[in-house]
C-alpha angles and dihedrals in degrees: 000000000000132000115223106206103192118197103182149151110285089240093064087071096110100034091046076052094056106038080057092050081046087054096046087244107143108171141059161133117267140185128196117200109020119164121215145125122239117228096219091077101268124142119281114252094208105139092226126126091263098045100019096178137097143214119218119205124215126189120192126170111227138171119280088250101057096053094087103051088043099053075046096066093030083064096049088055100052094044077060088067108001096169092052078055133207122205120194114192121188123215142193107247135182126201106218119166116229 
């Protein structure tokens, strides 16, 4: 199992939705109004009055087979717009009951 950890423009809400739907992932972590700055040039999402947008973040836990086709169509989505930016991690995960 992986962990998919999203960092993207605020905008990208509905289409990051979809491309999980796509994906049969069905759950998730999600926060609304996070502030950063990417390191590959795009532009800051800061909400202040010089740089007013946000980015939202999503985790979700998949299979380890699914991992490939979904960073596929992440990428997809983030070449549609590559300076609102878009950052996918994958991490390790375990499931343990508690």
């Amino acid at each position: 199992m992986k962990a998919l950890f999203i960092a993207f423009y605020q905008a990208f809400y509905e289409e990051i939705l979809e491309i999980l739907e796509h994906h049969n992932i069905t759950g998730y972590t999600f926060w609304d109004q996070v502030t950063g700055r990417g390191s590959r040039g795009g532009e800051p999402h800061l909400g202040t009055h010089a740089w007013p947008t946000l980015n939202s973040v999503l985790i979700t836990f998949v299979p380890d087979a699914a991992v490939d086709s979904l960073l596929a169509d992440l990428k997809k989505l983030d070449e549609s717009a590559p300076r609102q930016g878009l950052r996918a991690f994958v991490l390790k995960a375990e499931e343990r009951t508690v």
